[in-house]
Structures are given as C-alpha cells and as structure tokens.
C-alpha positions as CSV (number, residue, x, y, z in Angstrom):
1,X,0.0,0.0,0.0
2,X,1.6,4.0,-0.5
3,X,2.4,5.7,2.4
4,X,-0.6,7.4,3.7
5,X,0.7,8.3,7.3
6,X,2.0,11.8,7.5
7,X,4.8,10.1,10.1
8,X,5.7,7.6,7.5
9,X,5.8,10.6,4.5
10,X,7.8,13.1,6.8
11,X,10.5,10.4,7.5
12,X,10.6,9.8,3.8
13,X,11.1,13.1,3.5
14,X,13.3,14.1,5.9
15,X,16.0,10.8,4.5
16,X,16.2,11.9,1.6
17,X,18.7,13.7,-0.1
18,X,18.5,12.9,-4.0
19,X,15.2,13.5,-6.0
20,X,15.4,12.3,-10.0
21,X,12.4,14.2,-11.0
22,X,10.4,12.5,-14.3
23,X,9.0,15.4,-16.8
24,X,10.8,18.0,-14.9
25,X,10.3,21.3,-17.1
26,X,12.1,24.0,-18.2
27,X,8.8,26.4,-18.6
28,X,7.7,28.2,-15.2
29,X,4.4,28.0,-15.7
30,X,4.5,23.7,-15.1
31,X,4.0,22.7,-11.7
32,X,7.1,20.5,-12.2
33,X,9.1,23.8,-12.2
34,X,8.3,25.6,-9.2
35,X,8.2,22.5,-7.3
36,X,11.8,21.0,-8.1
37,X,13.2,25.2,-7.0
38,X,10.9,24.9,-4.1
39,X,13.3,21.1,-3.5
40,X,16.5,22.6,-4.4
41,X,15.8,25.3,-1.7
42,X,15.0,22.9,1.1
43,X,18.7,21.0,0.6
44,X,17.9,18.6,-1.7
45,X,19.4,17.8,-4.9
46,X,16.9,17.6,-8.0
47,X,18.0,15.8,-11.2
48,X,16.1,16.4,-13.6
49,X,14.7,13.7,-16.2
50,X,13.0,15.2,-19.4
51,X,13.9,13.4,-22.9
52,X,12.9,16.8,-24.8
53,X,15.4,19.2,-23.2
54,X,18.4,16.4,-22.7
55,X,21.7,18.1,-22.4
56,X,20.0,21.5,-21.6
57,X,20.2,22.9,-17.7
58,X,17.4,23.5,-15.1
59,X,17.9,25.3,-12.2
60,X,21.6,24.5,-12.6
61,X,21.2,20.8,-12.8
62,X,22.1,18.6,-16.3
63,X,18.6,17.4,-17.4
64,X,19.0,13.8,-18.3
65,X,17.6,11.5,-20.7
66,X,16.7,8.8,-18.5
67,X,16.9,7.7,-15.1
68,X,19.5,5.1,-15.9
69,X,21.6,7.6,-17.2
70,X,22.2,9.7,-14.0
71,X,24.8,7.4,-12.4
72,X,24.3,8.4,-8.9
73,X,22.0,6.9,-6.2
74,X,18.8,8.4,-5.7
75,X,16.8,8.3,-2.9
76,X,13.5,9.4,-4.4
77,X,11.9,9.0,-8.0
78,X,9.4,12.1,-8.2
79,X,7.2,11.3,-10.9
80,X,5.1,14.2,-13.0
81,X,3.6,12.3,-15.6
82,X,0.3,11.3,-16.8
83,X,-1.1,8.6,-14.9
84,X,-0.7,6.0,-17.6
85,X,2.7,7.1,-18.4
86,X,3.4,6.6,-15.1
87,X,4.3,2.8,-15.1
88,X,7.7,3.6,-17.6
89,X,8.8,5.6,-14.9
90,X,8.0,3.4,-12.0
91,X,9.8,0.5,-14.1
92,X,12.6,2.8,-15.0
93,X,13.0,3.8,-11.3
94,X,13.1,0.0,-10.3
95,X,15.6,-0.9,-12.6
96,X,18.2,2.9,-11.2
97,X,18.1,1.4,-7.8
98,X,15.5,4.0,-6.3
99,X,14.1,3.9,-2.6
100,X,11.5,5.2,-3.4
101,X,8.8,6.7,-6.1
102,X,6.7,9.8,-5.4
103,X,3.7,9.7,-7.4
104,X,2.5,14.1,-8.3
105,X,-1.0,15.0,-7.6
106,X,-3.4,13.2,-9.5
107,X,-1.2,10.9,-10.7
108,X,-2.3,7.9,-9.3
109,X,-1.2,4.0,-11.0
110,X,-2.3,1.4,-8.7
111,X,-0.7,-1.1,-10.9
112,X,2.6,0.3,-11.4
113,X,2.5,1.4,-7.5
114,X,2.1,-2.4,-7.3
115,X,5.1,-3.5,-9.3
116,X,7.0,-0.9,-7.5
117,X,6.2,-2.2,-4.0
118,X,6.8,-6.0,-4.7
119,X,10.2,-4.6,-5.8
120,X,11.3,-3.1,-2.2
121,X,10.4,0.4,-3.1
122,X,8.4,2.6,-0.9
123,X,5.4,4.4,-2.8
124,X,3.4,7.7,-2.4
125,X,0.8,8.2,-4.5
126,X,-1.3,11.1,-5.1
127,X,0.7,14.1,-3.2
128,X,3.5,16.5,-3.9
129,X,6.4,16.9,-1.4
130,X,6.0,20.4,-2.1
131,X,3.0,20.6,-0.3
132,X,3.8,18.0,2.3
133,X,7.4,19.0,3.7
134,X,5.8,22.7,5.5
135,X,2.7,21.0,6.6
136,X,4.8,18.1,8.2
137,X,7.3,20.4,9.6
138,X,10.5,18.4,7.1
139,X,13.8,19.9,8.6
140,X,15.6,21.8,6.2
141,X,18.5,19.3,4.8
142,X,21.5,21.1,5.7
143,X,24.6,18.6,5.3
C-alpha cells in the first residue's frame, strides 16, 4: 500500500537527499518547475529527467535523458507524468536502484504502484512533497 501516514511521509522526507524528477520542465508555468526550485531550496538535490530538453540545464542541474543515465543513487523517484505514463517511470526507477517513487498530484497507477512495492520500493501516490514537507514540519537538509 503507498504511504498514507503523514509520520511515514515526513520520515521519507526528511531521508532523503536525491530526488530524479520525471518530466521536470524548463517552462515556469509547469508545476514540475516551481516544485523541483521549491526542492532545491529545502537542501535537496533535483536531477532532472526530461527526454525533450536532454543536455539543456534547469535550475543549474544537467537534465538527463533517462533515469539510468544519471549514475548516482537516488533516494526518491518524483514522478510528473500522466497517470498511464506513469508505469515507464516506475519500471525505469526499479531498474536505477531507487528507494522510493513519489507519485505528483493526481497521478495515481495502482498497478505500477504495485510492481514498484513487490520490488522493495516505498510508494506515495497522489501528493507533492512540495505541499507536504511545511505541513509536516520536514527539517531543512543542511549537510
């Protein structure tokens, strides 16, 4: 089952470090925008993953390709994708190694949440860390 507990989110939350962010945009008007600088201010690093601006930079990070091309561990998959687009990333982020895979709001794959779970990861479904890290009080990450 995703984590629904606002304990079990905030100590998500406050362990990670690394973020891969799926359909991370370079316009400010996406979601996807504000919320990886609204990341990147709390501590963490965002890497963003966005086929169509490869090789370009977003708020100073390389955009990659795909999540296997990254090369470093990452703690949490942050997926903004349309729900049935969804499973790729989910599958992509079990094959990189993730902890875990962040589902935005609204985008909600019970089946690829599935296939994600029986594979070790931890899920959350339905939310955006953006939202969730002031109302549960995440420390700022500081090391």
């Amino acid at each position: 089952m995703p984590l629904t507990a606002d304990a079990d989110i905030r100590d998500l939350l406050a362990s990670a470090r690394t973020i891969a962010m799926v359909g991370a945009s370079d316009r400010p008007d996406r979601p996807s925008y504000g919320v990886m600088a609204m990341l990147q201010r709390h501590g963490y690093r965002v890497i963003p993953v966005n086929p169509q601006i490869t090789g370009e930079h977003l708020h100073g990070e390389f955009v990659y390709r795909d999540l296997d091309q990254i090369g470093l561990a990452v703690d949490i998959v942050d997926i903004f994708r349309r729900p049935q687009a969804a499973g790729e990333a989910v599958d992509a982020a079990i094959a990189a190694g993730a902890k875990a895979v962040w589902m935005q709001l609204g985008v909600i794959n019970h089946e690829a949440a599935a296939r994600a779970e029986a594979a070790g990861l931890t899920v959350v479904m339905d939310r955006c860390p953006a939202i969730d890290i002031p109302r549960l009080g995440v420390p700022r990450i500081t090391d």
